[in-house]
C-alpha positions as CSV (number, residue, x, y, z in Angstrom):
1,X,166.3,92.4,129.0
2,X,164.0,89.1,128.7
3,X,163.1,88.1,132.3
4,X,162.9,85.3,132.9
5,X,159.3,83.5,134.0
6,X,158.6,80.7,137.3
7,X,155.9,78.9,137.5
8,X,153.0,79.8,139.5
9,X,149.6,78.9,140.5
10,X,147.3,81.8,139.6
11,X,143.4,81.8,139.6
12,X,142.4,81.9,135.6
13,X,140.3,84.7,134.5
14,X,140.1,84.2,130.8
15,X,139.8,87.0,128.2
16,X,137.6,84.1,125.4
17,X,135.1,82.1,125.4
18,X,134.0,79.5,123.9
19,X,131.8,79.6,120.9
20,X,128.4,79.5,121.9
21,X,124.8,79.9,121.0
22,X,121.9,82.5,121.9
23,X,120.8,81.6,124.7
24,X,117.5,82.8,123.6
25,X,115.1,85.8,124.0
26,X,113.3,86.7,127.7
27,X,109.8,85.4,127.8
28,X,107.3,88.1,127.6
29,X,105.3,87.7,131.5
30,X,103.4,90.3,133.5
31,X,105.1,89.8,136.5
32,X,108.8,91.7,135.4
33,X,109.8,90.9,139.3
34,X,110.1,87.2,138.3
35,X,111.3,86.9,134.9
36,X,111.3,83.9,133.0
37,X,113.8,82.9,130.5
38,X,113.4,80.8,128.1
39,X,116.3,77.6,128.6
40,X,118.3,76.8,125.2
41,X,117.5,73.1,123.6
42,X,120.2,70.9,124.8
43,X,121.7,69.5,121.5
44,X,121.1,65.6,121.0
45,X,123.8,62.9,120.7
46,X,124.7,62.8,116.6
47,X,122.6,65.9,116.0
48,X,124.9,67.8,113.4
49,X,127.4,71.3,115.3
50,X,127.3,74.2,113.3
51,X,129.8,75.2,115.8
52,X,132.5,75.5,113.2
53,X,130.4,76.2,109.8
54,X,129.3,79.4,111.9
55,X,133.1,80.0,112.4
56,X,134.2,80.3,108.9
57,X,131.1,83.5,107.9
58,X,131.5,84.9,111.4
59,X,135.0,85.9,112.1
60,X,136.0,86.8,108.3
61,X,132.7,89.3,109.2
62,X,134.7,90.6,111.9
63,X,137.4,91.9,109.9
64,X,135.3,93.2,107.2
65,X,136.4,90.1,105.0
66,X,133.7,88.3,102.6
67,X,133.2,84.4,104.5
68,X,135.2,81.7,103.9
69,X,134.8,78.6,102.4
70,X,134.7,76.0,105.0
71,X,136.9,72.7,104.6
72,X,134.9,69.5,104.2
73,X,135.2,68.5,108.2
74,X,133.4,71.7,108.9
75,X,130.1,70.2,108.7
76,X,131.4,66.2,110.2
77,X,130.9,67.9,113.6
78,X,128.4,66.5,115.7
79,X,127.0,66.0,119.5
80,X,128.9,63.0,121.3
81,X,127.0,61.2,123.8
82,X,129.4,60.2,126.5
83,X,127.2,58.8,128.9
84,X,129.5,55.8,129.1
85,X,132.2,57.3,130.6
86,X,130.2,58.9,133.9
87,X,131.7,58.3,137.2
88,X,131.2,59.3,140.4
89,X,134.1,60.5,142.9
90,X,137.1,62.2,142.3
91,X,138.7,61.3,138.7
92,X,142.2,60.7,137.9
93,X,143.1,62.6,134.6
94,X,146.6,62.1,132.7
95,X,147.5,65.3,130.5
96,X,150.5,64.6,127.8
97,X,151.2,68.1,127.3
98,X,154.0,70.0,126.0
99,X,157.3,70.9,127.3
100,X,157.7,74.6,128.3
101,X,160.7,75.2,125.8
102,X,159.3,78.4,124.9
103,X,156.9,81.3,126.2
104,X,153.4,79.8,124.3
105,X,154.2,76.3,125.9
106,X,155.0,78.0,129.4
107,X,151.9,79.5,129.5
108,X,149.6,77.0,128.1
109,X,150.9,74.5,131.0
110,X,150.2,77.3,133.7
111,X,146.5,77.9,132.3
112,X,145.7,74.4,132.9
113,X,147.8,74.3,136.4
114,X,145.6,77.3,137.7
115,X,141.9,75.8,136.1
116,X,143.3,72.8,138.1
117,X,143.8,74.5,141.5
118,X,140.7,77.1,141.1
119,X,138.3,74.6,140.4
120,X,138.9,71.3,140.5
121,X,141.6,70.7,143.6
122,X,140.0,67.2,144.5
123,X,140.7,65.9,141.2
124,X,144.1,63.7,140.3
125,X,145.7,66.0,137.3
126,X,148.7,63.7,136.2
127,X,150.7,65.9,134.1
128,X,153.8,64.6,131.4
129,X,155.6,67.2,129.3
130,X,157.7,66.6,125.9
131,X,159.3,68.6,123.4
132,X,158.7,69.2,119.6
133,X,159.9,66.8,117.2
134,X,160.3,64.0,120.3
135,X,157.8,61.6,118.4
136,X,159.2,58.3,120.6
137,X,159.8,60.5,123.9
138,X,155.9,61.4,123.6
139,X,154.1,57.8,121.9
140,X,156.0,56.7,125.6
141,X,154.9,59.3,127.9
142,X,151.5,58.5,126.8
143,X,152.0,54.9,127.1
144,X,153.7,55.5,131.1
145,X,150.5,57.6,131.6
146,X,148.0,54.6,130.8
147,X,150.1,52.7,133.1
148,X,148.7,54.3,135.7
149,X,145.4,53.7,134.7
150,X,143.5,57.4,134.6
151,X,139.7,58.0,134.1
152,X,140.7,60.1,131.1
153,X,143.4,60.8,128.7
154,X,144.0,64.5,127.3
155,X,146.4,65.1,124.9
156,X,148.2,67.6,123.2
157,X,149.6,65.9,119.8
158,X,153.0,67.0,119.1
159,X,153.5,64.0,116.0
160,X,151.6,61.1,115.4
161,X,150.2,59.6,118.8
162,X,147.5,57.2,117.0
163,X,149.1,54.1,118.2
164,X,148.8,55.4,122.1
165,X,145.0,57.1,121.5
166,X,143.8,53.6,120.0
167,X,145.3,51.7,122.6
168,X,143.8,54.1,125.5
169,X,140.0,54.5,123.6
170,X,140.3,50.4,123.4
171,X,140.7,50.2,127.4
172,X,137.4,52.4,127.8
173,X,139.7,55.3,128.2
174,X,137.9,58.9,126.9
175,X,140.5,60.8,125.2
176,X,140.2,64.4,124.7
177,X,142.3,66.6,122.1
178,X,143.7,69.3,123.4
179,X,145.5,71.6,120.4
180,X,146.9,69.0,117.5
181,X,144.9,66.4,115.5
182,X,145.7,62.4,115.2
183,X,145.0,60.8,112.5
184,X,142.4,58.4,114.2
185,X,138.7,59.0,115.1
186,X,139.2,57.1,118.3
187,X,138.7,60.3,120.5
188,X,135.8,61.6,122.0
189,X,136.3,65.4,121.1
190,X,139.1,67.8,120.5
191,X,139.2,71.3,121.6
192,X,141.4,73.4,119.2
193,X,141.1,76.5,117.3
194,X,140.3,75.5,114.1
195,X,144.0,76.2,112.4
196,X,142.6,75.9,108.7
197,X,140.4,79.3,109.6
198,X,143.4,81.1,111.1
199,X,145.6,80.5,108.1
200,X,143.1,81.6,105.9
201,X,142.0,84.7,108.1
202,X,145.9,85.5,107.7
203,X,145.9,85.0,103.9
204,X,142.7,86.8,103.2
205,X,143.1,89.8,105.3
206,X,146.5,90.1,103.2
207,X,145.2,89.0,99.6
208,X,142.9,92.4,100.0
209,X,145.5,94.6,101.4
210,X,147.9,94.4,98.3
211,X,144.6,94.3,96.1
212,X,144.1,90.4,95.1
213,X,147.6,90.7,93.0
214,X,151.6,90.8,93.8
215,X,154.3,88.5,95.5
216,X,154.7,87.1,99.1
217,X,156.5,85.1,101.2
218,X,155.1,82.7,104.3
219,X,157.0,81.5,107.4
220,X,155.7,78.8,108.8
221,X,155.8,76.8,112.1
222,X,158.0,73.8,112.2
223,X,157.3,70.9,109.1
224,X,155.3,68.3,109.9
225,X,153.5,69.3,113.0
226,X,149.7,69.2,112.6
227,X,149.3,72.8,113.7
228,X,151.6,74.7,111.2
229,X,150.5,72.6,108.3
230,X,146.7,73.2,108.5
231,X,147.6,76.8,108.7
232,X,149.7,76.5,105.8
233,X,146.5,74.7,104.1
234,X,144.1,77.4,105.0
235,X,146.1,79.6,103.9
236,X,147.0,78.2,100.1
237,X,143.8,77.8,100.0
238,X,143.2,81.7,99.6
239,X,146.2,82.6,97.9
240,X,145.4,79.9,95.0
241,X,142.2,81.5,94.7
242,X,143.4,84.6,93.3
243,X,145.8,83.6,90.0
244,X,147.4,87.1,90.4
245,X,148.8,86.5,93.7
246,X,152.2,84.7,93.6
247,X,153.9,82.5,96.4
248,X,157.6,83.7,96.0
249,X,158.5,80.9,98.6
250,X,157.3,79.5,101.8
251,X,160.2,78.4,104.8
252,X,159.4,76.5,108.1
253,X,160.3,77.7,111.0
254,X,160.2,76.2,114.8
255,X,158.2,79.6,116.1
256,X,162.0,80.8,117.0
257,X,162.7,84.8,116.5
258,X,166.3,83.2,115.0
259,X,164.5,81.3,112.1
260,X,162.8,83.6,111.1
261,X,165.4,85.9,110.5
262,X,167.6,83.4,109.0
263,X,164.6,82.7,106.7
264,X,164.3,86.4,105.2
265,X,167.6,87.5,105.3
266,X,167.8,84.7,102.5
267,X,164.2,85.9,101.0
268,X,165.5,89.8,100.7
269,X,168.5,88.4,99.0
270,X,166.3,86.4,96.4
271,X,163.7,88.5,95.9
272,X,163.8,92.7,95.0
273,X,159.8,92.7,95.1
274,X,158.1,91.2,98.7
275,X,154.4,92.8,98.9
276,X,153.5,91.0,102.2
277,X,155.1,88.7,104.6
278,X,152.5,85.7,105.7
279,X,153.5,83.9,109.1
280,X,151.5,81.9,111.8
281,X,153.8,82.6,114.4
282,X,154.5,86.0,116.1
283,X,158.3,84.7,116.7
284,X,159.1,84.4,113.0
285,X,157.8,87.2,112.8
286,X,159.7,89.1,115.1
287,X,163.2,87.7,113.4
288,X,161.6,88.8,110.2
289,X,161.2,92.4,110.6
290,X,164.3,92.5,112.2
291,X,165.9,91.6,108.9
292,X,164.1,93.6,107.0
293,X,165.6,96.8,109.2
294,X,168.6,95.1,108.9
295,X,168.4,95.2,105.3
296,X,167.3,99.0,105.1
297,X,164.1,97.8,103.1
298,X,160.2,99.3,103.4
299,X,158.1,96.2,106.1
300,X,155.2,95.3,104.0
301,X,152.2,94.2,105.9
302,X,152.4,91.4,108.2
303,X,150.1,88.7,109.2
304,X,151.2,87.4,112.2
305,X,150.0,86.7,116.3
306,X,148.8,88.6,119.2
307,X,152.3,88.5,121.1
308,X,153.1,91.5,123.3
309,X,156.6,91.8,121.6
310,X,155.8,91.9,118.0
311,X,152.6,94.5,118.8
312,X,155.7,96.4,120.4
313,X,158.1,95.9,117.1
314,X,154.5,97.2,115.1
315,X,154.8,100.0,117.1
316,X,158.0,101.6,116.3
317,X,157.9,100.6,112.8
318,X,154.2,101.6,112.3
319,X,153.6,97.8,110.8
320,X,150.5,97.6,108.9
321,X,149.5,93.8,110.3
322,X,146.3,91.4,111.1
323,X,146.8,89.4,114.4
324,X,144.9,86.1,114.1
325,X,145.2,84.8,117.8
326,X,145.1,81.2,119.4
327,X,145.4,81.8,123.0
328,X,147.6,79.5,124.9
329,X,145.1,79.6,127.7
330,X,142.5,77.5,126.1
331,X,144.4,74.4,127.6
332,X,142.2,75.2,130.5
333,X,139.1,74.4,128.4
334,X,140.7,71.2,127.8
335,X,140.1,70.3,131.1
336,X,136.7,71.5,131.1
337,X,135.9,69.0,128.5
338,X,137.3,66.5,130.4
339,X,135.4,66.9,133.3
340,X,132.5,67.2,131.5
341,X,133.3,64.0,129.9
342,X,133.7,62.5,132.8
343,X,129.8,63.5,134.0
344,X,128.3,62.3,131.1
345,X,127.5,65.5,129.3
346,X,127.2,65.8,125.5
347,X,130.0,67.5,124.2
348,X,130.4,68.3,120.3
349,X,133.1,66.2,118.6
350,X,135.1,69.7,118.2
351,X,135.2,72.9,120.4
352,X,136.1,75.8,118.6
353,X,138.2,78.2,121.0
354,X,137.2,81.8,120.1
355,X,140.6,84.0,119.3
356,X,140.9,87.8,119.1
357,X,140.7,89.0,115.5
358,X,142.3,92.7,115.2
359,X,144.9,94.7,112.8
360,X,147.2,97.8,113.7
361,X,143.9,100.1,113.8
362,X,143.4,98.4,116.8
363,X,146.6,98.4,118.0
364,X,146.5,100.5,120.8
365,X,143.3,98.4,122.6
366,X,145.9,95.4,122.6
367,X,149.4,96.6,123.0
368,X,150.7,96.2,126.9
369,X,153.9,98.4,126.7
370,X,154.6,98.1,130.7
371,X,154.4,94.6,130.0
372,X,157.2,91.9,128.3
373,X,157.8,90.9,124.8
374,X,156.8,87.2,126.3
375,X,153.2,88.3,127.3
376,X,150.0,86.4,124.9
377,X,147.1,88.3,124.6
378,X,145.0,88.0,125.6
379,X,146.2,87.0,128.7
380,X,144.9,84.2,131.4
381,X,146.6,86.3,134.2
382,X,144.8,88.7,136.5
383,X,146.7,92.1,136.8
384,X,147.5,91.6,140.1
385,X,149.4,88.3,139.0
386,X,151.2,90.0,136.2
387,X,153.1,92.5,138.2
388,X,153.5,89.8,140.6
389,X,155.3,87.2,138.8
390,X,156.9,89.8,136.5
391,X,155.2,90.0,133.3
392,X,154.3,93.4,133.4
393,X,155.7,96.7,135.8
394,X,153.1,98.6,138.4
């Protein structure tokens, strides 16, 4: 039985980082009771980020996979100066984040509750949910947030919120990015992972298992929403690379279990041969398989997410799978920026959130069976706070 989850405030102990640089070799000294270290260069306002060039050769490496080739805004990243915005006191920041309709959401808005109470308790942290697909309810939860005048504006794009992000940037108001692009450069950064790269690390990882040749299917987030179509790019962009690999179809989905299985009940019914199932959501995913045992037919491998109840359902059915995550925690980062915003720091124009990278020989390192099917890992929670507020047994 699904139990159900309250909000809490919970000290955040991340699993990821963010992507960052060596911080450079120990200086060679006589006296090794005083060591000195040599400090990184602090990168220079317009000096070019490799942040996310690095991105697209490093984690393919992880997996054993050949680099891929990096999108054209790949090397646009560059350091921001936002001396302008510095303030002294206590800021006032507005965060137009999104409804807790499902478990991602739920714990996304908790990540950035507990950065708020563990580290920055003196600041204002004005917080205003809406659902998917609610393109007026959020343009005007943004515009009610400016109302009230904040030092800074984070948002978390759930359709196209360029109207309010110009207005805010026009008013001397910072805005930060926080998971979703706008189709504006009126923002001082976003901090995302970089959803063209998970899509393709999906689609790669999946193009070699069935040897660069045979049919697939992809399930996809819901249509429309920044998110699911760059991962739908990134992904194409693989598949089309290999002219012996054929797209049977592709179906969106709204992350939902019941989609999903909707979805390929229909697929099984089309198509005799399916070689691999492609989907950016660990939900679809879930409703997928579930057909496909419905159906009495073989799983072929799986590119899905790091969600405690579909490493459970690769379990029993000994899946063969790549989990590409994107951590619902990193909307604490997003108020890291913020602050750092807010204190004049350079910041790159994109952060790229680190994610875990693993398949089912890994498996046992990630599945939490004592734990529920609503648990992403890796998990902001300490393990003290996970038995607490239910997520996982003694």
């Amino acid at each position: 039985m699904r139990r159900h989850l309250r909000p809490f405030a919970l000290v955040l102990t991340l699993a990821f980082v963010i992507a960052a640089c060596d911080p450079g070799e120990e200086a060679v000294t006589e006296d090794v009771d005083d060591p000195v270290t040599e400090e990184p260069e602090e990168a220079e306002p317009g000096e070019q980020s490799d942040i996310l060039l690095n991105a697209y050769v490093q984690d393919p490496a992880s997996l054993g996979l050949d680099p891929i080739e990096p999108p054209d805004y790949a090397a646009d990243i560059v350091e921001v100066d936002t001396s302008e915005y510095a303030m002294e006191g206590n800021p006032r920041i507005a965060f137009a984040i999104q409804a807790p309709e499902f478990s991602w959401p739920v714990t996304y808005n908790q990540a950035v509750e507990a950065r708020h109470a563990s580290e920055y308790p003196d600041v204002e942290l004005i917080i205003s949910p809406t659902g998917l697909g609610e393109s007026d309810t959020q343009i005007g939860t943004i515009e009610d947030l400016l109302v009230q005048q904040p030092d800074a504006l984070i948002v978390t794009p759930l359709t196209d919120v360029r109207g309010p992000v110009e207005r805010a940037a026009a008013d001397g108001i910072p805005v930060i990015l926080c998971t979703g692009t706008v189709e504006t450069d009126q923002y001082v950064t976003r901090v995302d992972r970089d959803n063209f790269l998970n899509g393709a690390l999906g689609a790669s990882w999946l193009a070699r298992e069935i040897d660069y040749e045979g049919q697939l299917v992809m399930l996809a987030g819901p249509a429309g929403v920044p998110t699911a179509e760059q991962r739908i790019e990134g992904a194409m962009s693989i598949f089309d690379s290999h002219p012996d690999i054929e797209v049977l179809d592709l179906e969106n989905t709204n992350w939902d279990a019941a989609d999903g299985k909707t979805a390929m009940e229909a697929m099984l019914t089309r198509f005799d041969t399916i070689d691999a199932v492609w989907a950016d959501g660990a939900g679809q995913s879930i409703g997928a398989i579930e057909a496909y045992k419905e159906a009495g037919r073989d799983i072929p491998p799986f590119a899905s997410e790091p969600l405690n109840g579909f490493l459970r359902i690769a379990e029993e059915e000994d899946l063969e799978f790549i989990a590409v995550g994107y951590p619902p925690g990193h909307s604490a980062f997003c108020l890291d920026t913020a602050m750092d915003v807010l204190a004049g720091k350079t910041v790159p124009s994109f952060v790229n959130v680190e994610v875990p990278l693993f398949t089912h020989e890994e498996l046992d390192e990630w599945y939490r069976p004592e734990c529920i099917d609503d648990l992403w890992l890796p998990t902001p929670f300490s393990e003290e706070e996970l038995v607490d507020e239910g997520y996982c047994d003694a």
